[in-house]
C-alpha positions in Angstrom: -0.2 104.8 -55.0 0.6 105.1 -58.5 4.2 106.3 -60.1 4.5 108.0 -63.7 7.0 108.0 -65.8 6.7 112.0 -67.6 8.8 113.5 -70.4 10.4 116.9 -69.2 13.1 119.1 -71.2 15.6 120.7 -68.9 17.7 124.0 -70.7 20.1 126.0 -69.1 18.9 130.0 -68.8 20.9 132.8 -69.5 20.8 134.3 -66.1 22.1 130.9 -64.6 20.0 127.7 -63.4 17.6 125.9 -65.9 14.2 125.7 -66.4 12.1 122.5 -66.9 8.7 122.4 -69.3 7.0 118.9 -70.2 5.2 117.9 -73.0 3.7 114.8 -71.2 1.9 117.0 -68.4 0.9 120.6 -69.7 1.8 123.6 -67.1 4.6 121.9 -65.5 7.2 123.9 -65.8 10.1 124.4 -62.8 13.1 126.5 -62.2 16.2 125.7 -60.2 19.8 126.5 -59.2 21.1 123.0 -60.5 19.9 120.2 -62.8 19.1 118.2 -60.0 17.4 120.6 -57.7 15.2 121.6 -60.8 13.9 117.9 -61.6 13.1 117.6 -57.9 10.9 120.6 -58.4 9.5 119.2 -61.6 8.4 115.9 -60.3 6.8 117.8 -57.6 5.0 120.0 -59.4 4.1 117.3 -61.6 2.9 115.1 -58.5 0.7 117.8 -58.0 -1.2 118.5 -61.6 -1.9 114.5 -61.5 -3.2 114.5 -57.9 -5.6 118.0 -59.0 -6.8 115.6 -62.0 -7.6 113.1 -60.2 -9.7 115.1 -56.8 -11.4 117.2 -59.7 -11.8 113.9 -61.9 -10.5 115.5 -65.0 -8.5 113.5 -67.4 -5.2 112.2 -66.8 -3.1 113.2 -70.1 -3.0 110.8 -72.5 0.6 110.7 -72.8 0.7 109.8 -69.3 2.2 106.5 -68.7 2.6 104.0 -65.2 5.4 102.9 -64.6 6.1 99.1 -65.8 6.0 96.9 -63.4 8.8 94.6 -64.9 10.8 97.9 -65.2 11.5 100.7 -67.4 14.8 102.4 -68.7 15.5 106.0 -67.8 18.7 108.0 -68.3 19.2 110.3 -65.1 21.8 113.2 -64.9 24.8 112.7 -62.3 27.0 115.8 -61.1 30.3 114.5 -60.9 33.1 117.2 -59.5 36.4 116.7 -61.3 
């Protein structure tokens, strides 16, 4: 098993929730009722293009980076309820 780390862009639509697009894995794109909720359904979906790559041997994208093993540094959002 192999993790990824994948860029995604997450904006806020004007009929509430937010939509996520990535420009490390083409197609993703994910909708949800909170920030949270809609990276949950981006890495998903993203688990998902990579795994279809790799049964139909197609080419990871070249953005597409593992995970270092000695670590990496991500910046995560956290819902904090005043």
């Amino acid at each position: 098993m192999s993790e990824y780390l994948i860029t995604i862009t997450v904006e806020p639509l004007e009929e509430g929730g937010y939509l996520a697009t990535s420009s490390t894995v083409h197609g993703l794109i994910a909708e949800g009722r909170t920030v949270a909720e809609t990276i949950e359904i981006a890495q998903d979906v993203a688990r998902r293009l990579i795994e279809s790559c790799l049964e139909h041997g197609d080419p990871l994208p070249p953005t597409l980076r593992p995970v270092a093993e000695q670590g990496d540094t991500l910046q995560i959002a956290v819902t904090v309820s005043p």
